[in-house]
C-alpha positions as CSV (number, residue, x, y, z in Angstrom):
1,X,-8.5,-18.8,110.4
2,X,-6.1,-17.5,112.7
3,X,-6.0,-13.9,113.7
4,X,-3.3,-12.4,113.0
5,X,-3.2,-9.8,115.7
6,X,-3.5,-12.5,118.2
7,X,-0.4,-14.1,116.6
8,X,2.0,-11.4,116.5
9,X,1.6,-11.5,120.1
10,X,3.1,-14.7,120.8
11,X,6.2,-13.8,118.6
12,X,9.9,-12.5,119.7
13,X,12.3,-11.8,118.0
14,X,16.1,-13.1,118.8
15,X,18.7,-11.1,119.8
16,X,21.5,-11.4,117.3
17,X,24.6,-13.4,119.2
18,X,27.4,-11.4,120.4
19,X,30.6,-10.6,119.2
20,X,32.3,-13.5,121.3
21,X,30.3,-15.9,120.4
22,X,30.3,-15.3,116.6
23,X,34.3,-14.8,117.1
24,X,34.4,-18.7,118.9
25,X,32.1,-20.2,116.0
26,X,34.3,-18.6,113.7
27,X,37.4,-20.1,114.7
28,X,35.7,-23.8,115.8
29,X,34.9,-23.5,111.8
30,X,38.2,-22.6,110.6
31,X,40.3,-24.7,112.8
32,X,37.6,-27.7,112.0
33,X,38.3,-27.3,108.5
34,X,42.0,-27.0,108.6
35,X,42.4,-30.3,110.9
36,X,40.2,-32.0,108.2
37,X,42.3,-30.8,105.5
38,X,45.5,-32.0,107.5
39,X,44.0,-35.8,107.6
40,X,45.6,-36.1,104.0
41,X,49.2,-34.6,105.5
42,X,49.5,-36.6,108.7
43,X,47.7,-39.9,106.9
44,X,51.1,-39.9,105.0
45,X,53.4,-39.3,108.2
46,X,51.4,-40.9,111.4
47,X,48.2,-42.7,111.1
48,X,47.2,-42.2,114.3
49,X,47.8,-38.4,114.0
50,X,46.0,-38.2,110.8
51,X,43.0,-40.0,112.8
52,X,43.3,-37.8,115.9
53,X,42.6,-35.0,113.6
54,X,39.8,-36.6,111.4
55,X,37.7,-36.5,114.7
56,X,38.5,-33.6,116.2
57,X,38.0,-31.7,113.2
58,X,34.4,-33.9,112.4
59,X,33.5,-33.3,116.0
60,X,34.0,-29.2,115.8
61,X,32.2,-29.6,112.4
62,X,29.0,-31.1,113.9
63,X,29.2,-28.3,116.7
64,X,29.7,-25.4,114.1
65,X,27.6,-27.0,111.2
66,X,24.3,-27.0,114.3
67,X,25.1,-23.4,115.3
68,X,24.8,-22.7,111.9
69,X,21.4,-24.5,111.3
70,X,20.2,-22.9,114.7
71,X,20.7,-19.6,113.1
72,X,19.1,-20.0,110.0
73,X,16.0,-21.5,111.6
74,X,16.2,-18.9,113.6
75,X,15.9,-16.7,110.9
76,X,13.7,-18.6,108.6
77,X,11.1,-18.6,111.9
78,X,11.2,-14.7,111.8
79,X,10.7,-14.2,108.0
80,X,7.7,-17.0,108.5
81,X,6.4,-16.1,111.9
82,X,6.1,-12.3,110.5
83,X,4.5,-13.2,107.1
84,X,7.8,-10.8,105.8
85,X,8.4,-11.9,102.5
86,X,4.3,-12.1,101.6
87,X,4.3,-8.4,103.0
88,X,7.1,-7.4,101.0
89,X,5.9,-9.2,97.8
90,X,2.1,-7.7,98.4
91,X,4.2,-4.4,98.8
92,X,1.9,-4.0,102.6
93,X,2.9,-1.9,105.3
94,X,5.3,-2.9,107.9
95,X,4.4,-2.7,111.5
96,X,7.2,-1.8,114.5
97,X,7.5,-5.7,115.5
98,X,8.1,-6.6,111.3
99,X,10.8,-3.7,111.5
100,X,13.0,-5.6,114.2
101,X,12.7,-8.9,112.5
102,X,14.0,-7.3,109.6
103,X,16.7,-5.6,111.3
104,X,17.5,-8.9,113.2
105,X,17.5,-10.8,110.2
106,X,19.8,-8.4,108.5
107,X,22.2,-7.7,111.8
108,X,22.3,-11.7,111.8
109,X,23.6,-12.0,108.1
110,X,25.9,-8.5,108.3
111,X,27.7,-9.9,111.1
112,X,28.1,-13.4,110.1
113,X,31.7,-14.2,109.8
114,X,30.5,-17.4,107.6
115,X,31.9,-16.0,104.2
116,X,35.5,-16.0,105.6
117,X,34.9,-19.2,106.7
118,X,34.2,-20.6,103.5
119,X,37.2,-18.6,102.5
120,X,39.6,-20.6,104.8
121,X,37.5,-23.8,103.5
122,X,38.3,-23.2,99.7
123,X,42.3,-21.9,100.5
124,X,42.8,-25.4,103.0
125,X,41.5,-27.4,100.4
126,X,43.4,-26.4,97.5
127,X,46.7,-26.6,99.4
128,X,45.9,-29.9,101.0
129,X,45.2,-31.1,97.2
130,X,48.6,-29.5,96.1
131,X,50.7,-31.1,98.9
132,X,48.6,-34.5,98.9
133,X,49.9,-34.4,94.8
134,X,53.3,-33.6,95.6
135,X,53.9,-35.8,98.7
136,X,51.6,-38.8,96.5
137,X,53.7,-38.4,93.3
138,X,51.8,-41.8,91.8
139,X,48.2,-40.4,91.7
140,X,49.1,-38.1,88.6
141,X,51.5,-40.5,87.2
């Protein structure tokens, strides 16, 4: 058995990104998902086009999609390195170095600009349906 004094020296805790950087991810995300959305525009207007933006936009997909996993294992390590949800659920005290992985964990998810992401995400893709069905007037016919 482990002791767990021992291992709660051998743990850090992340510093949440900065402002830049969460700003960049959240346009790579955004402009990602609108060049995918704008494959079913172009496709009808310039093949070539429409495949210029399928990669770009699959390309900055796979760079935000792995920041994204990064952070959540990130995360997932401190709630698992620091035993936090057993403590919480076994209502046992908190120590200083459970403290900052809580507030790190917390920081992380307040200022996560993921939610408007997934905003632009849901508003792309219902206009890309609506002018895919009105430049395609045969699919509903």
């Amino acid at each position: 058995m482990t002791d767990p004094v021992s291992n709660v020296m051998n743990i850090s805790i992340p510093r949440a990104y900065s402002n830049r950087t969460v700003q960049l991810y959240l346009w790579l995300g955004i402009i990602s998902a609108i060049l995918i959305r704008m494959v079913i525009i172009a496709d009808h207007y310039n093949g070539l086009l429409s495949k210029v933006f399928f990669y770009l936009g699959v390309i900055g997909y796979f760079v935000f999609f792995a920041h994204r996993c990064h952070i959540t294992t990130r995360r997932v390590g401190v709630l698992n390195d620091l035993e936090l949800l057993h403590k919480l659920e076994e209502r046992k005290p908190l120590n200083e170095m459970d403290y900052e992985g809580l507030e790190y964990i917390v920081r992380s998810i307040s200022l996560s600009k993921e939610r408007t992401n997934y905003l632009v995400i849901i508003v792309f893709s219902l206009v890309a349906i609506l002018l895919s069905l009105t430049l395609d007037p045969g699919i509903i016919a």
